[in-house]
N, C-alpha and C positions, 0 to 999 in steps of 0.2 A: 430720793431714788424713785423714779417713776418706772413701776414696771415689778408685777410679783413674782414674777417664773423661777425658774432654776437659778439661772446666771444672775435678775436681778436682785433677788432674794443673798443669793451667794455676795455679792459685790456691797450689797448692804453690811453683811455681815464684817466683810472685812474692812468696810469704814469704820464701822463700828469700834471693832478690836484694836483700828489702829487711832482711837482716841475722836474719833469725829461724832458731834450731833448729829444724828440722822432719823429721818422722817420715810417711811417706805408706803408709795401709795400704791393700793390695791382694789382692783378694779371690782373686787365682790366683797362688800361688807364683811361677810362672813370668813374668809379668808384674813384680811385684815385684823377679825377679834383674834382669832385664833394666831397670828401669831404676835400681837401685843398680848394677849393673856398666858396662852399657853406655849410660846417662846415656841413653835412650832410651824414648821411648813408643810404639814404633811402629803400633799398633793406634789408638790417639786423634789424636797427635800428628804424623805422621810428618815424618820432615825438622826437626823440633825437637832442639836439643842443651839438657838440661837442667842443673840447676848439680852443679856437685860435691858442694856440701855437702847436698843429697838423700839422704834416705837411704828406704829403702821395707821394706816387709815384710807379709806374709801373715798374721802375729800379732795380731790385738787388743791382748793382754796386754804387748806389747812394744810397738805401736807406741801405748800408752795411758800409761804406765809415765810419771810424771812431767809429765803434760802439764798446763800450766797455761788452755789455752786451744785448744779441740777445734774446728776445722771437719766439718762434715757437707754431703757432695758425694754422696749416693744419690740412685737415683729415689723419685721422692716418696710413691709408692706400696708401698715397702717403707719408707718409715722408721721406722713401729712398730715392726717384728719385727729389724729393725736395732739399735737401741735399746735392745734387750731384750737385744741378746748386749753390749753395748756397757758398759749398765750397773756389770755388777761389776768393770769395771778403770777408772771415772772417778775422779779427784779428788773429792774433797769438795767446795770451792769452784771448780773447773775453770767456764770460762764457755764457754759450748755456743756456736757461729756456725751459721745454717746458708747455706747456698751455695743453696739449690736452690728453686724457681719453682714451683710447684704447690698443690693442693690434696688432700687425701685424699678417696678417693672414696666410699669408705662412710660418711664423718661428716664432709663438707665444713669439715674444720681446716685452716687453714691449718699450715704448718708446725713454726712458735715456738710455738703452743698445743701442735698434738700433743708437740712436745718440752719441754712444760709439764708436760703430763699423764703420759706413761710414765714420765721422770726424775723429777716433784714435784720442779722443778727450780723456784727464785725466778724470777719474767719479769728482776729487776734482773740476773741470769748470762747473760740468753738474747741476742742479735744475729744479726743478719739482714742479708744485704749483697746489692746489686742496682744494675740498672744497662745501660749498653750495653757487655753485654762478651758479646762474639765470643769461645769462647777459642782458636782456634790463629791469631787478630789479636793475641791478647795475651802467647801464647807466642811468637811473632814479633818480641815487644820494642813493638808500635805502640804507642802514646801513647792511653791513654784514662782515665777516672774512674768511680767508682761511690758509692754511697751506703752505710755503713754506719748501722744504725738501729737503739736497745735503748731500754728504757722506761728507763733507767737512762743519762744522759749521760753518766757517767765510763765507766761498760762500753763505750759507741761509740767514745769518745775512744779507748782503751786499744787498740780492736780496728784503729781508724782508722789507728793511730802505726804498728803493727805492719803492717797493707796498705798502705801507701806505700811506690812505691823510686822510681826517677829512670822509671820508664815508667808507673807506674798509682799515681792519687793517692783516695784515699778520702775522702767528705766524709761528716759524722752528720747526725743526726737524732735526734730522738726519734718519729717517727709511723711505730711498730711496721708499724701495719696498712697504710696508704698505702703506704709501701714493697714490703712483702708482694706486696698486690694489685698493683699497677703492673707486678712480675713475672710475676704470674698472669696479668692481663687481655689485655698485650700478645701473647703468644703464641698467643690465639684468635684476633686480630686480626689476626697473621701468616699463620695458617694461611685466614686471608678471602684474605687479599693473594696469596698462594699458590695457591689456588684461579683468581682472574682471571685471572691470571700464567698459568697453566696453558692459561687457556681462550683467551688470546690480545689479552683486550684491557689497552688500555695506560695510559698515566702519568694521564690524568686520571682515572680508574675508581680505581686505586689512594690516588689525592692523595684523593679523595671517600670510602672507605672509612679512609685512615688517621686522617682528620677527628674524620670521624664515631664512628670505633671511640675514640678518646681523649675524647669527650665519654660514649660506653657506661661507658668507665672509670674516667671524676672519678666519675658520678652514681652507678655503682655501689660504689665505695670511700668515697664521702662519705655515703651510706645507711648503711655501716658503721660510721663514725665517724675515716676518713682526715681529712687534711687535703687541701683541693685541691690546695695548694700542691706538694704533694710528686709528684700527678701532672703536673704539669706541671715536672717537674724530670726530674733522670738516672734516678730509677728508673720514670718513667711514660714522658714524650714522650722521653726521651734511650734509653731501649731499646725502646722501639716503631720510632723511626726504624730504626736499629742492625737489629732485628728481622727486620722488613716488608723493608728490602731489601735484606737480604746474599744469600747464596747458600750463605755456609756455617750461616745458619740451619736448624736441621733441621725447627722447624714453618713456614717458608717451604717447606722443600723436600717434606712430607709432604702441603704444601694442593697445590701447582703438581702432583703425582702425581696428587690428585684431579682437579684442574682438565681434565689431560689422560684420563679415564676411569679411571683406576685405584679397584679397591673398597678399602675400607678395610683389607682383610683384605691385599689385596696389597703395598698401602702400608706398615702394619705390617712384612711379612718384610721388604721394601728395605730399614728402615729401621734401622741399626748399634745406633745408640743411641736412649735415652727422648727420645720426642716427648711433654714435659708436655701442652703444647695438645690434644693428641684427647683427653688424658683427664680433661683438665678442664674440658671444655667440658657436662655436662650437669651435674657440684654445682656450678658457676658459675651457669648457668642456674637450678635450684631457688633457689640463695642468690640469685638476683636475684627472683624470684617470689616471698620470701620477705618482700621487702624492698618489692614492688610496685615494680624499677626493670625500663623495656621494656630490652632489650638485643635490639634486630633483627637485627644483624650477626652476633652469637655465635646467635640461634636460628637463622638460617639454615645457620651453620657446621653445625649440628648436625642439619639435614636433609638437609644434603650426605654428612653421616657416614652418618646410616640410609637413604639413597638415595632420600628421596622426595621431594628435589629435586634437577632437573638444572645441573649446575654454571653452566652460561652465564644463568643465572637467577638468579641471585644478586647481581650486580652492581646490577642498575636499582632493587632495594629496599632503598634505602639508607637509611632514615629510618623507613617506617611502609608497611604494608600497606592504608590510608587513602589516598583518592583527593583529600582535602582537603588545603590548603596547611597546613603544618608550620610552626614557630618554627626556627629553627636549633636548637636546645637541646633535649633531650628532657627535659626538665623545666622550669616555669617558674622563674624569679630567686627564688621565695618558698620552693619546694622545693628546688633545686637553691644553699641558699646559696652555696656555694664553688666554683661553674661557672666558669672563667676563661676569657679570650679565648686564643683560640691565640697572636694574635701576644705577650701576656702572657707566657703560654708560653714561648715561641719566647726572650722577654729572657730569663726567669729561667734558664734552660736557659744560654744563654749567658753567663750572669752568673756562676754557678756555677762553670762552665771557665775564663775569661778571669782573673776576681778572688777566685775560690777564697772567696765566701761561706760561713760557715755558718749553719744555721740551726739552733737548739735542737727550734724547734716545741713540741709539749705531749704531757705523757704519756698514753699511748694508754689507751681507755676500759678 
C-alpha cells in the first residue's frame, strides 16, 4: 500500500482484516514507526487501533520487495513523479490498484491512464476501486461496499476477493472509466453542496443540486464512453450520497468554508489533507467543453473558486442560465443514450447492497 493518509491507511487496514500480507509505505519515518509499533495513526486516523499484522515503512524498496499486487493511495496530483520513484522495485507482473479520485491537472488523465503511461503498464494489470467510502467510517469497522473495476474481469475478481472481510465487501466491474469518473464527478458536487451548506440554506437546495449534479455526471461519463449504469451505482449515486452529506467529507467541508466567506487561498491552509474537488474542477470543465456536455453546477463551483461569483448565488441556477423552461435532462434521450431515472438509480444502488449483484459490463473503450 503505498500511500499513509486517511483512505490509504484505512484500505490497508481492510486488507489486512481481510487475511492479506500487507506492507504500508510511509513517506515519514516517523509515522511509519508509529504505526508498526503503536498500531496507531494518529494524524489521519485518530482513535483507531489498527491490526497487528500491519506492518509500515518509509522504504520503497522494502515495502515493494515481493508485492504481487500494489495499491496507490497518493494525491492525484503527484502521482507521476510518485511513479517514477516507484518504478524500479515493481514486479514485473505486480497489478497496480489505484485508491484515488481525481484527475491530473496538466493533461486531464484520469488516473489508470496516467498509470498506463509512466509504468507502459497492460490496462489488463491496471484496477481502480471506488465507492462510498468515508475512511475513518471504515476504520470504525462500519459496513459499507465499493466497486472494484479493470478492463480485465479476472484482475477485478482477484483484486475483489482480496478487498472483502466481514465489514467492506467489493463488487467488479469492467467500466474502467464510469467508475473513474463517478469518483471524480461526485466531489465537485460535494463541494456545490458545501458551498449552500455554508451559506445557510437547506435540504431542498441540496436534494435539487445533488439531482441535478448526478445527471452532470451520467452525461458527462457517457460523452466518454461510461456506462450509465455504473453511475447510478456505488461508484456514482452511492458515493455522491456518502459525499454531499458527511461531515467528514473533506470537499463537503472545503465548499461549506467557501460558503461561509472563506478565499480559496484560506480554505487550502485549513485543509489537513488533498481536497481532489478544487482541483479538479477546471480539467473536468475543459474535458466537458471538449465533449460539448453543459455542466452548470461544476462551472459555477469554479466561479465561486476565482471569486466572481458570490456564494449565495449559486443555489437558484440549477439547470441553465436560460430564462426558458428546461427538460429535466441536460441532454435529450437521442444524446444522452444511457440517462437513467434516479429512482432507477435509487433500485440498482440498492440492488447491489441487498443481493450483492454483479455486473461484468463491457470493456472500456
Amino acid at each position: 500500500m503505498l500511500g499513509a493518509g486517511s483512505w490509504g491507511t484505512t484500505f490497508a487496514k481492510i486488507l489486512t482484516d481481510g487475511g492479506a500480507d500487507v506492507v504500508l509505505w510511509a513517506r515519514r519515518p516517523e509515522l511509519a514507526r508509529e504505526i508498526s509499533e503503536a498500531r496507531r495513526n494518529s494524524d489521519y486516523l485518530p482513535g483507531v487501533n489498527l491490526p497487528v499484522g500491519l506492518r509500515a515503512t518509509s522504504r520503497l524498496d522494502l515495502a515493494l520487495a515481493g508485492a504481487e499486487m500494489v495499491f496507490v493511495s497518493v494525491p492525484s496530483q503527484s502521482l507521476r513523479e510518485n511513479l517514477k520513484q516507484v518504478e524500479p522495485y515493481l514486479a514485473e507482473n505486480a497489478i497496480i490498484v489505484s485508491l484515488m479520485k481525481g484527475v491530473e491537472r496538466s493533461t486531464g488523465m484520469r488516473m489508470s491512464t496516467v498509470i498506463e503511461e509512466v509504468l507502459q503498464t497492460d490496462p489488463a494489470r491496471i484496477a481502480v476501486i471506488s465507492g462510498p467510502n468515508l475512511a475513518l467510517e471504515i476504520a470504525k469497522e462500519q459496513p459499507t461496499g465499493a466497486v472494484v473495476s479493470s478492463s480485465s474481469l479476472e484482475t477485478a475478481q482477484a483484486v475483489a476477493k482480496l478487498a472483502t472481510n466481514r465489514y467492506f465487501r467489493s463488487y467488479i466491474n469492467t467500466d474502467v472509466i464510469g467508475t473513474e469518473f463517478g469518483g471524480v464527478l461526485k466531489n465537485l458536487i460535494a463541494v456545490a453542496i458545501g458551498i449552500v451548506d455554508g451559506v445557510g440554506y437547506g435540504e431542498n437546495t441540496k436534494a435539487s443540486i445533488i439531482t441535478r449534479g448526478l445527471v452532470e455526471m451520467t452525461d458527462f461519463a457517457v460523452a466518454y464512453g461510461a456506462q450509465a449504469e455504473t453511475l447510478a451505482g456505488l461508484a456514482g449515486l452511492g458515493d455522491l450520497i456518502a459525499t454531499c452529506q458527511s461531515p467528514l467529507s473533506r470537499n463537503n467541508t472545503a465548499g461549506r468554508l467557501l460558503g461561509q466567506g472563506y478565499s480559496i487561498n484560506d480554505v487550502v491552509k485549513q485543509m489537513q489533507q488533498t481536497t481532489e474537488g478544487l482541483a479538479s474542477v477546471k480539467p473536468v470543465l475543459e474535458l466537458a467543453r471538449a465533449k460539448g456536455v453543459e455542466m452548470p453546477i461544476v462551472e459555477q463551483v469554479r466561479q465561486v473558486l476565482d471569486g466572481t461569483l458570490n456564494p449565495r448565488d449559486l443555489a437558484p441556477h440549477l439547470t441553465t442560465d436560460s430564462g426558458e423552461p428546461q427538460g429535466e435532462r441536460t441532454l435529450d434521450d437521442g444524446q444522452a443514450h444511457g440517462g437513467a431515472s434516479l429512482w432507477g438509480a435509487f433500485q440498482r444502488t440498492l440492488d447491489q447492497l441487498r443481493h450483492g449483484r454483479r455486473s461484468a459490463g463491457s470493456p472500456r473503450p
